[in-house]
Every structure is written in structure tokens, then in C-alpha cells.
C-alpha positions as CSV (number, residue, x, y, z in Angstrom):
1,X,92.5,80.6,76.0
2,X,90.8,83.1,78.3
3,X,86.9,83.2,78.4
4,X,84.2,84.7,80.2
5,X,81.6,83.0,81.0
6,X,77.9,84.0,82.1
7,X,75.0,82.3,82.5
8,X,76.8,78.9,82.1
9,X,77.9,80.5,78.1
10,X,80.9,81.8,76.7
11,X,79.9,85.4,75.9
12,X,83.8,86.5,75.2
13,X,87.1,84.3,74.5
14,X,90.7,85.7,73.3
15,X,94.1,85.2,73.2
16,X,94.9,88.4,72.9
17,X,93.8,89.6,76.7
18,X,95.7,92.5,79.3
19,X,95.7,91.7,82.6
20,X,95.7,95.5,84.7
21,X,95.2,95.5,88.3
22,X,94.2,92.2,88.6
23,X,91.6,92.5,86.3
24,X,91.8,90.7,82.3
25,X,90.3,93.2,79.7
26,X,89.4,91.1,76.6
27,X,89.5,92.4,73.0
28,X,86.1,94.4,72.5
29,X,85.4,92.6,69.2
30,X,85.6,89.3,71.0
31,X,82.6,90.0,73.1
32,X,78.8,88.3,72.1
33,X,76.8,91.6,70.3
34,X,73.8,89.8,71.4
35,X,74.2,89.7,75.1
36,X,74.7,93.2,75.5
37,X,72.3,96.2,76.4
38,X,73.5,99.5,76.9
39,X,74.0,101.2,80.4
40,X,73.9,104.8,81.9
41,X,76.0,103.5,84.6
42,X,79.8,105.6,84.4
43,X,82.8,105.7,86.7
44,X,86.3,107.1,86.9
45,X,89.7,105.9,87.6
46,X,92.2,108.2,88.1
47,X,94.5,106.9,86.1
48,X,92.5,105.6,83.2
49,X,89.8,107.9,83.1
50,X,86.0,107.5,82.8
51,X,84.2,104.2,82.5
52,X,81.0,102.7,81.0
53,X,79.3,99.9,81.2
54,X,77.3,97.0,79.4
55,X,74.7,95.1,81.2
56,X,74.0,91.6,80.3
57,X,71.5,90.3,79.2
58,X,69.4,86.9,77.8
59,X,67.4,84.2,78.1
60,X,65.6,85.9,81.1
61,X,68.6,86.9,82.6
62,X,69.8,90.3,83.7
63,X,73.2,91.3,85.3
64,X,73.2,95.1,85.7
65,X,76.4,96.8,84.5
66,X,78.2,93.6,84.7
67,X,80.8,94.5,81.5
68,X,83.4,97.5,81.2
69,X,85.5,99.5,79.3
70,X,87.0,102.8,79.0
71,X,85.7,104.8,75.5
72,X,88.8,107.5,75.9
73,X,91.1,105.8,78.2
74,X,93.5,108.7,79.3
75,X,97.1,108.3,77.7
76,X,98.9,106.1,80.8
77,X,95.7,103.8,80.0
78,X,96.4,103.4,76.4
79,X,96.6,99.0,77.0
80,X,92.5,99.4,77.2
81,X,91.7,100.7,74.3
82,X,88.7,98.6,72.4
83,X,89.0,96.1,75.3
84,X,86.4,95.1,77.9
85,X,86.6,93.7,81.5
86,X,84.1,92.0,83.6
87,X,82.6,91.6,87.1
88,X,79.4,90.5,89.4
89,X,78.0,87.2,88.2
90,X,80.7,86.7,85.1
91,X,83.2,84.3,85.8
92,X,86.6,84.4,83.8
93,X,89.0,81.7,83.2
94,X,92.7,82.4,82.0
């Protein structure tokens, strides 16, 4: 089953993942509530539209914008809805 892993803990696991460009975006409700802290931090994608981020955070541990997703994924992008994808220090195993 595919996890991500931070800080040496599991802070998402699904079977229901989408792999897009590489990258495997993970069912939204399978990610830890209480690892997560809100971000300013937005980007866009051409194709799927505007992105915001989560930064992580516990146990003394920070990883800036670290976590994903698109909130109004444009229509070509419609596999990303609810789902989250991760980078920088979070390590995922399929």
C-alpha cells in the first residue's frame, strides 16, 4: 500500500492513489489532520490550475510547504480532486 512517510511516521497511506507526472497524489482524507498547518504558499500549473500548500509540522519539526493539492483543479485535472501530493523531506513508498 502506498505511504508517505515524514519524520520517520506515516502521515498518509492509501490504496486508492493517482500517479500524474511522476508524482502519487494520495486521497486527501487519508492524510494525518494533526501534522498539518496551513500555508500562504500558491502555484500554478497550466494544466491543472492553481496550487496550495500544507506545511508539516510536529514534534519540533517543520517542513515548509512540503504537502500539495489543487482546491479547483481545472477540468483536464479532474483525477486531483480531494487528493494531495508530496515533496522536500517526505519520502513515498508505492
Amino acid at each position: 500500500m502506498p505511504k508517505a512517510i515524514w519524520n520517520d511516521e506515516i502521515i498518509a497511506e492509501s490504496d486508492d492513489t493517482v500517479v500524474i507526472e511522476g508524482n502519487i497524489y494520495f486521497p486527501r482524507s487519508s492524510l494525518r489532520e494533526d501534522v498539518l498547518r496551513p500555508s500562504e504558499t500558491h502555484s500554478v500549473c497550466v494544466w491543472k490550475g492553481k496550487a496550495s500548500y500544507y506545511t508539516l509540522e510536529a514534534n519540533g519539526h517543520v517542513s515548509e510547504d512540503a504537502v500539495w493539492y489543487y482546491p479547483e483543479p481545472k477540468p483536464d485535472a479532474k483525477a486531483v480532486i480531494d487528493r494531495v501530493a508530496f515533496w522536500k523531506d517526505v519520502k513515498v513508498e508505492a
